[in-house]
Chimera marker file (.cmm) of the C-alpha trace (Angstrom):
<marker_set name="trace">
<marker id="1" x="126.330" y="170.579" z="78.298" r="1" g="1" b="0" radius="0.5"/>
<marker id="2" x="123.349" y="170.234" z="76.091" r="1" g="1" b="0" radius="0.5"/>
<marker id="3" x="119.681" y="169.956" z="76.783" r="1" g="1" b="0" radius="0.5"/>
<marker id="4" x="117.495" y="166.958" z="76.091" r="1" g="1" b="0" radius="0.5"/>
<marker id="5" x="115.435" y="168.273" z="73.098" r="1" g="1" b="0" radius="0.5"/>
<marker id="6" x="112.580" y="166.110" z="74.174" r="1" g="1" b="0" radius="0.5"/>
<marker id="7" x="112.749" y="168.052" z="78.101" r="1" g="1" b="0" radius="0.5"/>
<marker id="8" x="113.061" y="171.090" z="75.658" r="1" g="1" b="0" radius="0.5"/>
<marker id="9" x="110.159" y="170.155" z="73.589" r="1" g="1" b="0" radius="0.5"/>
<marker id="10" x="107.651" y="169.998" z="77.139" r="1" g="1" b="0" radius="0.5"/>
<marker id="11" x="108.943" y="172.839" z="78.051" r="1" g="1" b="0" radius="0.5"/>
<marker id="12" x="108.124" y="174.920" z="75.156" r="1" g="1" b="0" radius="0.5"/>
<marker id="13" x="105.056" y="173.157" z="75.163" r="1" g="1" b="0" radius="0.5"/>
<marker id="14" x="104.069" y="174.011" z="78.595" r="1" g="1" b="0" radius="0.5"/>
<marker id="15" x="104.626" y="178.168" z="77.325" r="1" g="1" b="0" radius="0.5"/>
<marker id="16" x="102.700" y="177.781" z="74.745" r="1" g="1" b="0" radius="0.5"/>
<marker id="17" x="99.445" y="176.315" z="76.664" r="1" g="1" b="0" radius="0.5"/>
<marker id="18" x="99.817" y="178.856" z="79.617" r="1" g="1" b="0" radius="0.5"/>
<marker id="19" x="99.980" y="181.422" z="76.544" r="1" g="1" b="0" radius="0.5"/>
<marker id="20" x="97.111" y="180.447" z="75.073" r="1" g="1" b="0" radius="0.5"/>
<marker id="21" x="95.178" y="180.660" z="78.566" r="1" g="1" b="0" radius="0.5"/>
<marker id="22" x="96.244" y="184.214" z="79.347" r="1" g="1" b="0" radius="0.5"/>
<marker id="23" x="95.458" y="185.144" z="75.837" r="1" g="1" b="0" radius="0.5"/>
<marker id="24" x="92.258" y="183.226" z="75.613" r="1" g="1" b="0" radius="0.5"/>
<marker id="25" x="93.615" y="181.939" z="72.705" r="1" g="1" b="0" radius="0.5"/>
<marker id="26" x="93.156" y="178.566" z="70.668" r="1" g="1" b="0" radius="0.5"/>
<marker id="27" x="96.530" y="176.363" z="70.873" r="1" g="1" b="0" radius="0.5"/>
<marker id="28" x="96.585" y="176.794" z="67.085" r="1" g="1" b="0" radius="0.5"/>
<marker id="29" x="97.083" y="180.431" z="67.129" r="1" g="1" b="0" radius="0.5"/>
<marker id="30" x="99.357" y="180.695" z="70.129" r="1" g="1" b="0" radius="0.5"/>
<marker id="31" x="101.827" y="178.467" z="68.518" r="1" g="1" b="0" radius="0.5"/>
<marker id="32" x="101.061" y="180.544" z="65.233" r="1" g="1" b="0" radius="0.5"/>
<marker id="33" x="102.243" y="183.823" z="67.495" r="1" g="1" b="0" radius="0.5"/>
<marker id="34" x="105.400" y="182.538" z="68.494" r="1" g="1" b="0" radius="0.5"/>
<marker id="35" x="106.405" y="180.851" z="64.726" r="1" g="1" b="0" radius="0.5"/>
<marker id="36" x="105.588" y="183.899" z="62.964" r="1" g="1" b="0" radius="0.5"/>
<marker id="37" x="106.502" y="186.609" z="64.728" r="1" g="1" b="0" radius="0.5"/>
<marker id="38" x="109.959" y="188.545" z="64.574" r="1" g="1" b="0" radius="0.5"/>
<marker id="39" x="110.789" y="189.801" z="68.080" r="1" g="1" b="0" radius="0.5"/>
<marker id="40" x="112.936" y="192.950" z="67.754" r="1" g="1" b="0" radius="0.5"/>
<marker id="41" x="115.775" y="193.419" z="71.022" r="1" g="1" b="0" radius="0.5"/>
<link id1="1" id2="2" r="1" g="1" b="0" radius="0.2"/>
<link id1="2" id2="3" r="1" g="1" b="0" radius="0.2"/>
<link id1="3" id2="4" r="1" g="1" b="0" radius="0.2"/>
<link id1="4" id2="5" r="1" g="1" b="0" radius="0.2"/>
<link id1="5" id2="6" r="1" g="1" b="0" radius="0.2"/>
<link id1="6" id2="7" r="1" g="1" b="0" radius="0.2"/>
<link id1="7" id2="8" r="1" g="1" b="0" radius="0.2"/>
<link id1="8" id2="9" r="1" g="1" b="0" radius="0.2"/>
<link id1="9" id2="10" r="1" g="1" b="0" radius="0.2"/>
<link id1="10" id2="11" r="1" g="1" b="0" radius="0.2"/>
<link id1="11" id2="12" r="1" g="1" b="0" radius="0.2"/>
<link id1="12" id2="13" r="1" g="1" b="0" radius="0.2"/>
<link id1="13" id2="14" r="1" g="1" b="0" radius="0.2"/>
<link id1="14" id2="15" r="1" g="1" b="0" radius="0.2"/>
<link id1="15" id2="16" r="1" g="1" b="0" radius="0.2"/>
<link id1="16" id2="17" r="1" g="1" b="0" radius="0.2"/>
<link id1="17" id2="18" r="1" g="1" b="0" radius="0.2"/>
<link id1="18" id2="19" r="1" g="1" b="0" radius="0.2"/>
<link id1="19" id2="20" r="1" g="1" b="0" radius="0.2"/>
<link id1="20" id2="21" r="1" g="1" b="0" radius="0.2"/>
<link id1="21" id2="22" r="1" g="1" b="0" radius="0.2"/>
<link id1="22" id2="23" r="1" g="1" b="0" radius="0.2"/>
<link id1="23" id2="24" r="1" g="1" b="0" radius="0.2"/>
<link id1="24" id2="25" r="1" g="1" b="0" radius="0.2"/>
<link id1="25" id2="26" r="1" g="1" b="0" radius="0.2"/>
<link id1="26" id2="27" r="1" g="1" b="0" radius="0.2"/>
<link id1="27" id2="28" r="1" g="1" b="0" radius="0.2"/>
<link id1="28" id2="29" r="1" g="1" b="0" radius="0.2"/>
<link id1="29" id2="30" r="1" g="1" b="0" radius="0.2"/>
<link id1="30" id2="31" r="1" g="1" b="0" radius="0.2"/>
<link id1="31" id2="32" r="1" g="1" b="0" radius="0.2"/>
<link id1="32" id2="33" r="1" g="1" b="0" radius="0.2"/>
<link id1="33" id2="34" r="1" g="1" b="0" radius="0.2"/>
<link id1="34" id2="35" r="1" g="1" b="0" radius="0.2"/>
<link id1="35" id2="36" r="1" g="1" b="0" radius="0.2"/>
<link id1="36" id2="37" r="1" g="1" b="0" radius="0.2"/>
<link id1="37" id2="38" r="1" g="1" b="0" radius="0.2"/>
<link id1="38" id2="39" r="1" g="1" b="0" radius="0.2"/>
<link id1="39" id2="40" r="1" g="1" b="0" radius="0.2"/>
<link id1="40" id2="41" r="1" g="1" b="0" radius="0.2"/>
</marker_set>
């Protein structure tokens, strides 16, 4: 089965705005967190 990449695309979306609330960041620099960093496992 694969996703729809646009339901995937609101989805990710919807992260990154409830990020950037917690944070009390701009939208800028909560999509800017989760492009540039390297998570470690």
């Amino acid at each position: 089965m694969t996703a729809n990449p646009i339901l995937l695309q609101k989805k990710y979306t919807r992260i990154i705005v409830l990020f950037a609330e917690k944070e009390q960041l701009s939208l800028d620099d909560a999509l800017c967190f989760f492009t540039t960093q390297r998570f470690t496992v």
